[in-house]
C-alpha positions as CSV (number, residue, x, y, z in Angstrom):
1,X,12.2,-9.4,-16.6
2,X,12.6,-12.1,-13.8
3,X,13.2,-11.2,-10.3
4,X,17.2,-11.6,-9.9
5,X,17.4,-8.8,-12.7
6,X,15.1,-6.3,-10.5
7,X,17.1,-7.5,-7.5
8,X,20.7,-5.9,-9.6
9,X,19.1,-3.2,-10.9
10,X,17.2,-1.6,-7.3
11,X,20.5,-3.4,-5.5
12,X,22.4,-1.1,-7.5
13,X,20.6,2.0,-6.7
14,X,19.0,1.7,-3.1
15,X,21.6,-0.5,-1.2
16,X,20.8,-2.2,1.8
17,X,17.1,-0.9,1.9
18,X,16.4,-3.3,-0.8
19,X,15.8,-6.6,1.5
20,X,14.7,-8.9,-1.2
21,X,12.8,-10.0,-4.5
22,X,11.2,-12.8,-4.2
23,X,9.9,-14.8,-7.1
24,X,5.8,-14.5,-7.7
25,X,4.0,-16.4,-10.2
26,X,3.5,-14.6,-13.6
27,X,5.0,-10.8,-12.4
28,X,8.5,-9.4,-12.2
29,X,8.5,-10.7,-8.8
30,X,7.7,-9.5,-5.2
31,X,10.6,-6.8,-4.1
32,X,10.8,-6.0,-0.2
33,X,12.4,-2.7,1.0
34,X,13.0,-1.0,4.1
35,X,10.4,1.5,4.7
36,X,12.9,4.4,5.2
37,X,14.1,3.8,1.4
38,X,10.5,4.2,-0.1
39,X,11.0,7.1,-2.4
40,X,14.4,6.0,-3.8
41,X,12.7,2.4,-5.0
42,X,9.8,4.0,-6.2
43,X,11.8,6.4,-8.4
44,X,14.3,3.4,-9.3
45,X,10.9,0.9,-10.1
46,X,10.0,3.7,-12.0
47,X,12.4,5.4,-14.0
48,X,15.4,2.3,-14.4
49,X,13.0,-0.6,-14.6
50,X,9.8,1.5,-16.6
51,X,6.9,0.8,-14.2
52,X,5.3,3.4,-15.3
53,X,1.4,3.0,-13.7
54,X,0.5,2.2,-10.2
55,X,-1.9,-0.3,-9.9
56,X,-2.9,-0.6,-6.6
57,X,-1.7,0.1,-3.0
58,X,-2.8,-1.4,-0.1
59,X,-2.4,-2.5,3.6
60,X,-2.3,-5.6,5.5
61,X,-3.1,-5.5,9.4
62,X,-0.9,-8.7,10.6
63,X,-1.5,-7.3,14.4
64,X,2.4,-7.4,15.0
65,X,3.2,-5.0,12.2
66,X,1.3,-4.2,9.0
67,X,2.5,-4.9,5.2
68,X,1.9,-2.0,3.3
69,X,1.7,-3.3,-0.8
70,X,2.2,-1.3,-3.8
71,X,1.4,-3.4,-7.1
72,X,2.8,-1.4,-10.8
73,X,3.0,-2.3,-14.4
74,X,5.3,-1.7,-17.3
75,X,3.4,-0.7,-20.4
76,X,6.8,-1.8,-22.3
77,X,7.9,-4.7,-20.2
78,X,4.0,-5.9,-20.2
79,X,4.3,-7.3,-16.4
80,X,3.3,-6.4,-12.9
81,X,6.0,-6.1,-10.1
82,X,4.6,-6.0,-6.6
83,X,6.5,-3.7,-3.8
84,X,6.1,-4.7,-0.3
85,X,7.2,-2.8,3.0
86,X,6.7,-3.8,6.7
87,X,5.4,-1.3,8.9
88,X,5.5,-1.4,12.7
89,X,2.1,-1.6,14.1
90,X,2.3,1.4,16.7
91,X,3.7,3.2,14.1
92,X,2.8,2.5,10.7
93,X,4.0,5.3,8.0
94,X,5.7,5.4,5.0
95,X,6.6,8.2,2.7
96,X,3.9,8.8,-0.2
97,X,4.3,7.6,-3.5
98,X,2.2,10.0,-5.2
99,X,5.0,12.4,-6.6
100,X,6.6,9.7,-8.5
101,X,2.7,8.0,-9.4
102,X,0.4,10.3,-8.9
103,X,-2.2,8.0,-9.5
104,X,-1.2,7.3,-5.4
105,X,-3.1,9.7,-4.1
106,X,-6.5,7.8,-4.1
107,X,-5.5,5.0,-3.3
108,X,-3.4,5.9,-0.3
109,X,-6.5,8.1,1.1
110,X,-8.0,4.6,1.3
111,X,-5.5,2.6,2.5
112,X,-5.0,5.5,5.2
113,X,-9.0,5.3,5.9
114,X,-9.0,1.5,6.0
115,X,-5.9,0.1,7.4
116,X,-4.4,3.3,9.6
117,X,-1.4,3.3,7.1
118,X,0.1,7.4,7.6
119,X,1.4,8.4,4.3
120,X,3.9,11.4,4.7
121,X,4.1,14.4,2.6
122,X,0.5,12.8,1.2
123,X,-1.3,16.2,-0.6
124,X,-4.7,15.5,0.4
125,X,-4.7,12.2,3.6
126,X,-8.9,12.8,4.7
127,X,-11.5,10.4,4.2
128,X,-12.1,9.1,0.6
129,X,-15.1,6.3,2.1
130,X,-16.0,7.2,5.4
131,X,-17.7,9.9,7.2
132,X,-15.5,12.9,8.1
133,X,-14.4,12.7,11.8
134,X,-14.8,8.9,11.6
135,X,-12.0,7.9,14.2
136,X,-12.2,4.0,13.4
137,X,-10.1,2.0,10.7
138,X,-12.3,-1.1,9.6
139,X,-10.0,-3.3,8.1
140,X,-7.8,-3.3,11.2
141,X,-8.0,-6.3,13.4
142,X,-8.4,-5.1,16.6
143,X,-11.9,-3.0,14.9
144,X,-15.0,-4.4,16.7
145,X,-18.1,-3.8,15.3
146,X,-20.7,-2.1,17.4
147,X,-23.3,-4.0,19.3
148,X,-26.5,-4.0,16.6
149,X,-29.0,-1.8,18.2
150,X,-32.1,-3.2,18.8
151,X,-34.5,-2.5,16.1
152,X,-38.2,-1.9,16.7
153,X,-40.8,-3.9,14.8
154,X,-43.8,-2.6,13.6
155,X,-46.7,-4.3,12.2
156,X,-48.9,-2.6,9.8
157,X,-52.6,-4.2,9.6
158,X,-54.2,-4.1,6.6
């Protein structure tokens, strides 16, 4: 399948929450859509097109907004298409895919934990990493590490 194809097909369905599909090497291509159309283009991706497994999802903390990715295969088609959403940075959510991949529920928890990325109607959004009550997102660029603590030495004699 090459990228113009996905481009008619999610076109067809979503409207003008598909922004684009951009050609990537050796995939389906790299299809952009509006945030607000999430669960309409994941249902398309999944049920017109037969990307059938979620691969990954993940975030991206640019500082002015974050990139939220979603990466899927086609058992059938035998190729990866990568979905792609920008998020602003004071407010970055996006509805969950786990009721059309279920598979989303894992790997949302992380990108949640790691990149402050709110996923709505999510079944289960706590820590999948980190500590419970741990109020810091690591992957974010604004996350400073803490001062090291200064470490005793002790000497044993033997």
């Amino acid at each position: 399948m090459q990228s113009d194809d996905v481009a008619r097909t999610v076109g067809a369905q979503v409207g003008d929450r598909l922004l684009g599909v951009d050609p990537f090497p050796r995939t389906a291509g790299r299809l952009r859509f509006r945030p607000d159309g999430a669960l309409e283009v994941f249902r398309t991706v999944k049920e017109r097109l037969g990307f059938d497994h979620l691969s990954m999802v993940g975030g991206i903390d640019w500082v002015t907004h974050r990139e939220v990715l979603y990466v899927v295969w086609s058992d059938s088609r035998r190729q990866y298409l990568i979905l792609s959403a920008d998020l602003p940075a004071d407010a970055a959510r996006i509805e969950s895919a786990s009721p059309i991949w279920p598979a989303a529920e894992w790997h949302e928890r992380e990108t949640w934990e790691l990149v402050d990325i709110q996923f709505d109607h999510h079944p289960d959004l706590r820590h999948l990493l980190l500590p419970d009550g741990y109020e810091f997102h690591p992957l974010l660029r604004s996350f400073k590490l803490h001062e090291p603590e200064e470490l005793e030495v002790k000497q044993r004699s033997v």
